[in-house]
N, C-alpha and C positions, 0 to 999 in steps of 0.2 A: 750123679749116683741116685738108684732108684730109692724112697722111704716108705715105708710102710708109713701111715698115719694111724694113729692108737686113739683110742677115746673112751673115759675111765666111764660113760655110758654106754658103751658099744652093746653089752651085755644085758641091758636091762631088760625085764620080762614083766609080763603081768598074769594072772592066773586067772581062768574064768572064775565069777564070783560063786559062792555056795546058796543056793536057796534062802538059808537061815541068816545070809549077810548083806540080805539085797531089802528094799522097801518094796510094798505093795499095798492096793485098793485103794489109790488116788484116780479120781477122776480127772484129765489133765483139762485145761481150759480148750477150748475149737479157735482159740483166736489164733490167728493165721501170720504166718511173715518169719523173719531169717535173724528170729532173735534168737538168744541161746534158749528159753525157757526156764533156767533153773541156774542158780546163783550159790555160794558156799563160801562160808566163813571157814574157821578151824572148830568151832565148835557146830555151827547147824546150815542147814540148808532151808532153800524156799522156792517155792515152784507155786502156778496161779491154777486153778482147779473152775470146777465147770458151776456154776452157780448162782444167784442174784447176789450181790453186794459186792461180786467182785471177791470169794474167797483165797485165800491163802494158806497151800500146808507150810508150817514150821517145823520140818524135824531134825534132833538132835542127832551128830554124827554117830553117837556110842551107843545108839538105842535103834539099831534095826528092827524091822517086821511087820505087821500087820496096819496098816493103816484106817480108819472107817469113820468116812465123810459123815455120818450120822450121829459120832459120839464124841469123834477125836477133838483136841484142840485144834481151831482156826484162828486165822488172823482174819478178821472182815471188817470194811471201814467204806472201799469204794464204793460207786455208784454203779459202774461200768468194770468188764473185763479188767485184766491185770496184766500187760506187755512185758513188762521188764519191770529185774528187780537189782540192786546191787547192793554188797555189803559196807560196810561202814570200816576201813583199813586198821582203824585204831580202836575198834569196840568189838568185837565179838558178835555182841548180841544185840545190834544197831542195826538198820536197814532202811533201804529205801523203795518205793513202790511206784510205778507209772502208770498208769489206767487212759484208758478209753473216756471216759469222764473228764481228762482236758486239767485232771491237779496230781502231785505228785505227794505222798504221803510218806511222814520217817514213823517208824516203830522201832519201841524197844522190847526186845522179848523178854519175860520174866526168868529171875535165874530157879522158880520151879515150874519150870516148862515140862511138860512131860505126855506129848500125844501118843506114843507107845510107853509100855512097862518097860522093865528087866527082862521079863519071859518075850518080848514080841508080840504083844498082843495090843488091840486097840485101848487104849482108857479114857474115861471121859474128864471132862474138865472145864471150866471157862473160858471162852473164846476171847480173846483179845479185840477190842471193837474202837478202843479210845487210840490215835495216831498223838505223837507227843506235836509235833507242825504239821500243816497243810500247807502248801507251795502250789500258789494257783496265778498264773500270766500266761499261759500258753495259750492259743485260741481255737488248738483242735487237738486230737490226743496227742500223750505221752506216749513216745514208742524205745527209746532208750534213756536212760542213765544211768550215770561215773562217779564216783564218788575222787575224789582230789587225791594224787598219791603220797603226798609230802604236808600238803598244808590240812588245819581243823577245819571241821564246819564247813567244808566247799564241797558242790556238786554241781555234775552239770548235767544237762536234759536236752532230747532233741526230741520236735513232735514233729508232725504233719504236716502244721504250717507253716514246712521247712524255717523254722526258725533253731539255734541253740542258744541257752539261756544259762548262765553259772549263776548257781542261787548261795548267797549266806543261810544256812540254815539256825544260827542262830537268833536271826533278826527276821525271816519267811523272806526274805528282800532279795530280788531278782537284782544282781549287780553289775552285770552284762551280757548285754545279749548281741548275735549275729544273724542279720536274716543271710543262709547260704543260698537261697533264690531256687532250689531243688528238693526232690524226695531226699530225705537222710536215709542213707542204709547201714553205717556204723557209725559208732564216735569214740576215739579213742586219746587218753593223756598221753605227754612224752614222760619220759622216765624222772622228771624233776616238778612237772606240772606246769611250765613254763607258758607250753602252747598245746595244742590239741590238733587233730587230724579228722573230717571228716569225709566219708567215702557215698556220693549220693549216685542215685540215677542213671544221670548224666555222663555215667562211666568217670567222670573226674574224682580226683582225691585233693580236695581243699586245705592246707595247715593253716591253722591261725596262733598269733598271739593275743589270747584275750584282751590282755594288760594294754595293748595299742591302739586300739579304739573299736566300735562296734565294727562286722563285718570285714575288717581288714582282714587280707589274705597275703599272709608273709611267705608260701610258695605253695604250687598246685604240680599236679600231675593231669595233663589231659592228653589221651584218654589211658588210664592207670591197666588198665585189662581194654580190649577190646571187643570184648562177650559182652551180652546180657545180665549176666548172671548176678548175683549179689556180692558187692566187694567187701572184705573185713580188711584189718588196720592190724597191726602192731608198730612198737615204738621197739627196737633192739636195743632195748638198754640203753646205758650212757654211751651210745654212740651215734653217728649220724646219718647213721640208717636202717632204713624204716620196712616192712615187710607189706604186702596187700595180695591178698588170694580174689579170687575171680575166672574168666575165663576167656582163652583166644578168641578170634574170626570164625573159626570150625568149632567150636564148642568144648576142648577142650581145658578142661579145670586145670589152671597150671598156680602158681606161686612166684612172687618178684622181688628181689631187693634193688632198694632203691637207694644212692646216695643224696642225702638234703643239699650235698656242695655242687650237683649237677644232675639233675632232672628231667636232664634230655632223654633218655635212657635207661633203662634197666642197667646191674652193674652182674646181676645175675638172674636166670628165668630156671623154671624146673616145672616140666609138666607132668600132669599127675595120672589122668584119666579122663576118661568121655561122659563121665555119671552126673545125672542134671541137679544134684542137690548142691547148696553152699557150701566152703571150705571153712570151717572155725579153726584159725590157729591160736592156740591154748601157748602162751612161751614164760618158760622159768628163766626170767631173769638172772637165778642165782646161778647157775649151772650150764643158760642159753642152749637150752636143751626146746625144739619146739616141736608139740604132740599138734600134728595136724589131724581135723577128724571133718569130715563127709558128714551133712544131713541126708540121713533117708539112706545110708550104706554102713556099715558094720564092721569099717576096716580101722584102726589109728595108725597112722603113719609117723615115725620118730625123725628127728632132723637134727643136728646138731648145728649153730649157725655160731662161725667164726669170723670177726674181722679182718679177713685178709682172702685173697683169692684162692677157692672159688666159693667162699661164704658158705656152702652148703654142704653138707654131708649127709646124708643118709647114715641112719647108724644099726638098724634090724630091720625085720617085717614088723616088726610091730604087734601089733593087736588084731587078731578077726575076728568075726562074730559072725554069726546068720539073722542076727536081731537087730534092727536099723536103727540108727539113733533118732531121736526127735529132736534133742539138746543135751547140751553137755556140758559143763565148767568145770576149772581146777579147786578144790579144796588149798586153802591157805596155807603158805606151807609150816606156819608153825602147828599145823595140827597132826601134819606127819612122823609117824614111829619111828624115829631115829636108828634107834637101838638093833628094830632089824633090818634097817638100811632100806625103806623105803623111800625112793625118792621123789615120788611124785604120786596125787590121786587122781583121778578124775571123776568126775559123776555122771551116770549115762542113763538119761531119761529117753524113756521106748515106750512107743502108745500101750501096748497089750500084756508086757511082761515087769511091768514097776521100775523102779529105780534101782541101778548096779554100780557099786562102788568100784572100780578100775584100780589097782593097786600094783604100782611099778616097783620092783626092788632090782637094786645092783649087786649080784650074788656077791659076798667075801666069805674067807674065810676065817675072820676073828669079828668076834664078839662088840669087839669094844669101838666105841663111836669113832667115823670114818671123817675128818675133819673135810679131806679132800673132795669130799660128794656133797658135803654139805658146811658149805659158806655160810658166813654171816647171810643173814634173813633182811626184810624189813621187819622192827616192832612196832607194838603199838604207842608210840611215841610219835605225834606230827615235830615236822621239824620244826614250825613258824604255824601261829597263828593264821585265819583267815584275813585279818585285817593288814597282818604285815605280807601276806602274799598280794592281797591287790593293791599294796603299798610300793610292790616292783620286792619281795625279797624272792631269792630265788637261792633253793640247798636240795643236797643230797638225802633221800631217805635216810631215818637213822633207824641203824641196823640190831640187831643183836644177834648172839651164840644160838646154836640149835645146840648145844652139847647140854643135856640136862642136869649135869654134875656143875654145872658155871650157875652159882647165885650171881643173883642181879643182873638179870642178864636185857631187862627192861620190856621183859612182857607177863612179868607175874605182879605186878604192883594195885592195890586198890583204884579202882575206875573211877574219875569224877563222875558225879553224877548231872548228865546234860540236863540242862535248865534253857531253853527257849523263851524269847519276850514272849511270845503267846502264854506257855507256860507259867512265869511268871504274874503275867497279866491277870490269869484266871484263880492262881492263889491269892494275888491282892485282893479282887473282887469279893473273894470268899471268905475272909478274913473281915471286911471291912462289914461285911454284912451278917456275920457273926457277931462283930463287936455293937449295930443296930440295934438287933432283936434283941440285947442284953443292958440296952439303954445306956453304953459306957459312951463317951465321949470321942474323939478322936479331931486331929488336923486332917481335913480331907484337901487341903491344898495341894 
């Protein structure tokens, strides 16, 4: 008997953005390659801008408008260009920086951060210049980094000289690294942090378990695509398989799921188009809803990916545009409007026309929060320390309620405040030389 198959996304839409809801007059950086460019918390975003020190805009989600490199607040700290940038799972307003300069920098953005007004307009301010660590082992640039999805304090880094390195950031201590013997062109965690996936060159796609020793590779795909093209990674969730865009023998940009229990194979292919730019798949975990988007074309494609055959569904057109994207990432989803049934954002960074916020809503007809569209989330709660994850612990995100009527819901609690041995180190010095100049005594043992 025949079934319709139903899907409580099927319906989702997005509206072109308004003028007065998009950013503009960032200079974007010329550095070149198939990174997203632009990164987003629930509260701001960060993109690398054209300049010496390696600048950085910081802007807040709820303050669109005018931007102006001459007055605004910066983040500046590097030596070299700015490649990639990623947020911090459990901090808001935490981040990490990769540069061309060969070291990786964390900032914390102040909570009166403010490079636009109320009205949209530029305002000046002091530029952020002090990084809280510097993370320096690499031997040629930084070109991506992940910040750990479960555990504190872990990140990991892939440069040039194909090597990846998972760093403790509370200690700057590089804790394992892998030389993958090729160009990195993604690097992506699995849904627990267990192991990681990287996609190089070589058209292969390497998984490793860090925890098992340098360079081990616990399963590959070779060759993952058989195009040129630049492959990206997803992990589908708590489950055992894994997604990677790229492209065929004839050039066409297709999409792959693949099972980790057998590798021989694809378990499903979907081809997309003949258009030469990278495939970014953007995928919500909570809802396995996946917004596939085009570098350098103007289309977002929606996909629904189920465990069970045939994994994919198509679920609209999507999104057009005549404006080409340059990069794009998802907003976190606790920074989405529940209320009116937003269920996803995107950020669409374009050379000439500034940055467009993307806003997906699932029409309903009542008011009142939609449990069904919107699942428990990840909060900003790690589940396990850094030290007990390279101890071998291994857990699930821990979750909380998107329903705003739910106290405690484990993403509104006061933030420790990160303290770094560097950090640390540089208040001892300052203290000790304080109590010098004032002739007081002190144990300097």
């Amino acid at each position: 008997m025949f079934k319709l198959r139903t899907s409580k996304f099927r319906h989702a839409f997005c509206d072109p953005p308004k003028p007065d809801q998009t950013w503009t007059g960032m200079r974007l950086s010329t550095v070149t390659g198939d990174q997203q460019y632009i990164k987003a918390s629930s509260k701001y975003f960060v993109l690398a801008l054209q300049g010496g020190g390696g600048p950085m805009c910081v802007g807040r989600l709820d303050r669109p408008g005018r931007f102006d490199q001459g007055s605004s607040q910066l983040v500046v700290g590097h030596k070299g260009s700015v490649n990639d940038c990623d947020f911090n799972p459990f901090d808001d307003s935490m981040f990490a920086s990769a540069s061309e300069d060969t070291t990786i920098k964390i900032w914390e953005i102040p909570e009166d951060w403010e490079p636009t007004d109320e009205n949209g307009y530029s305002k000046s301010g002091t530029d952020l210049s002090e990084s809280l660590i510097d993370l320096e082992g690499h031997g040629k640039k930084v070109t991506l980094v992940r910040y750990h999805p479960t555990a504190s304090n872990i990140l990991l880094s892939a440069s040039a000289d194909n090597t990846v390195k998972a760093w403790n950031i509370e200690t700057g201590d590089s804790v394992l690294s892998s030389d993958i013997g090729d160009s990195i062109q993604d690097i992506v965690w699995d849904f627990k942090g267990d192991a990681y996936a990287a996609s190089c060159k070589d058209k292969s796609v390497r998984i490793f378990d860090v925890r098992e020793g340098a360079g081990k590779v616990s399963f590959s795909i070779d060759p993952a695509h058989a195009g040129r093209k630049c492959k990206k990674i997803q992990f589908m969730g708590d489950t055992t398989k894994i997604l990677t865009t790229g492209a065929s023998a004839t050039s066409n940009r297709e999409i792959k799921i693949w099972d980790l229990k057998n590798l021989s194979q694809p378990i499903a292919t979907e081809t997309i188009d003949t258009a030469s730019g990278a495939l970014i798949p953007l995928y919500d975990q909570d809802t396995n809803v996946i917004y596939l988007c085009g570098k350098g074309d103007g289309q977002i494609r929606i996909f629904e990916f189920e465990d069970k055959e045939p994994f994919l569904h198509k679920l609209n057109d999507g999104y057009r545009s005549t404006k080409p994207t340059k990069g794009i990432c998802m907003v976190n989803k606790r920074g989405m409007d529940v209320m009116k049934h937003e269920s996803a954002r995107l950020l669409k960074l374009t050379n000439d026309n500034g940055l467009h916020p993307l806003r997906f809503f699932v029409p309903r007809k009542s008011d009142a929060f939609q449990d069904d569209i919107f699942p428990d989330t990840a909060s900003t709660d790690p589940a396990h320390s850094g030290d007990a994850w390279l101890g071998g612990s291994s857990k699930d995100p821990v979750t909380m309620s998107m329903n705003p009527s739910v106290s405690g819901n484990g993403g509104g609690g006061k933030k420790k405040k990160f303290l770094s041995v560097a950090t640390v180190s540089k208040r001892v010095t300052y203290l000790e030389n304080l109590l010098k100049e004032n002739n007081i005594p002190f144990n300097e043992e």
